[in-house]
C-alpha positions, -999 to +999 in steps of 0.1 A: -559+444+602-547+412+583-532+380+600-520+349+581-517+320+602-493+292+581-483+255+592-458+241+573-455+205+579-431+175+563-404+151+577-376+164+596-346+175+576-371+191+549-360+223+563-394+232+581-387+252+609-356+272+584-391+277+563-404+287+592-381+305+608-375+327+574-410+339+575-413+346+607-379+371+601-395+381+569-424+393+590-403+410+615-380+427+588-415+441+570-426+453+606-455+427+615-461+410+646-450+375+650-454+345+662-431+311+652-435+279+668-417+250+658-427+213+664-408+180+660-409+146+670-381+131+693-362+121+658-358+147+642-340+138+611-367+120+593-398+119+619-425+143+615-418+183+617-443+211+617-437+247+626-463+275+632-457+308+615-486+335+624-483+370+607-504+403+617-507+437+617-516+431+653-504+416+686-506+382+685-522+364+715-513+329+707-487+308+687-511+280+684-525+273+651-554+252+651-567+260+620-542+275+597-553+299+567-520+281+546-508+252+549-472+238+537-469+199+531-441+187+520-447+150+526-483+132+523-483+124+560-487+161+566-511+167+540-531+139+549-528+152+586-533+187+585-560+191+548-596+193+566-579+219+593-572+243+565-602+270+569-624+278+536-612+302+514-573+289+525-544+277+503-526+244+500-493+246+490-482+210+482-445+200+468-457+174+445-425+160+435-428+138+470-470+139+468-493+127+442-523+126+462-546+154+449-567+177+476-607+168+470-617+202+491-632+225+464-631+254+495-594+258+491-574+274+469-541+243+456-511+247+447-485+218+435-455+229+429-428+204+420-405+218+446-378+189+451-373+183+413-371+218+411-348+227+434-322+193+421-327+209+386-314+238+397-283+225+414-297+223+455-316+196+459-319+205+498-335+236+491-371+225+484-381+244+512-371+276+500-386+272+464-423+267+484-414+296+502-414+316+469-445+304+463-461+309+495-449+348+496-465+353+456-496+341+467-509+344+499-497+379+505-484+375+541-454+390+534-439+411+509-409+387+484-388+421+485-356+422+513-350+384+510-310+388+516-315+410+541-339+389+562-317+353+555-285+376+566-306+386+599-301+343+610-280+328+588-251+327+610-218+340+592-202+307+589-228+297+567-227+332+548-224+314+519-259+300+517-275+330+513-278+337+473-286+298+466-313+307+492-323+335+474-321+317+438-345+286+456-370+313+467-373+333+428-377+299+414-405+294+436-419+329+430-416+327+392-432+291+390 
């Protein structure tokens, strides 16, 4: 039985809990239990955002995460925050484009992926998100990258239809980086 208990974490308007949100989906289309839990500050739109994503192959007794087996930061507030909760043996996932401050735990696996420049070089500079996503799903194995259309069309309401292949485009580039 495998569980994979992710915070993602970064300033409101990043897209966290849409990160979020997506895996948890993700985990629901590929038939895992779930758990999402999102967490802001009374801001919103640039104050902190964090959001809880635990995936298993089993019931899940609680959505708190206290310490997470991934973590997501996508500003160094979070990382600073949220780096010595990671267990040993976990994985960063850092967008350095918006963090230059290196991890000094040698018990983690770390990722820096250039997310924001990557995401504005390819034409959606709000999708920064999504391209850690695609990162997050090669590596950590919580999820399988296969059925992403299918999951963004399961809560992307239809007005917004039209957001699903740049979606999809953000989360290859991730994958393939």
């Amino acid at each position: 039985m495998k569980t994979t208990q992710i915070l993602i974490a970064g300033f409101g308007g990043q897209g966290v809990l849409f990160a979020g949100k997506f895996l948890a989906y993700k985990g629901l289309v590929q038939d895992k239990q779930v758990s999402w839990l999102p967490s802001y500050g009374p801001e919103m739109r640039g104050g902190t955002a964090n959001c809880s994503v635990i995936l298993s192959d089993s019931p899940v007794g609680s959505p708190i995460i206290t310490t997470p087996d991934v973590l997501v930061a996508m500003n160094l507030p979070s990382l600073q925050k949220f780096v010595d909760a990671v267990v040993p043996g976990g994985q960063i996932f850092i967008d350095s484009t918006l963090i230059d401050a290196k991890v000094e735990r040698t018990d983690v696996q770390v990722f820096y992926i250039p997310a924001t420049q990557l995401a504005k070089d390819a034409g959606f500079a709000t999708l920064a998100n999504m391209v850690l996503m695609g990162k997050v799903m090669k590596e950590s194995g919580a999820v399988d990258f296969g059925d992403n259309q299918k999951t963004l069309e399961g809560f992307i309401p239809a007005k917004k239809a039209n957001l699903i292949d740049i979606n999809c485009k953000a989360l290859q580039i991730g994958y393939d980086y």
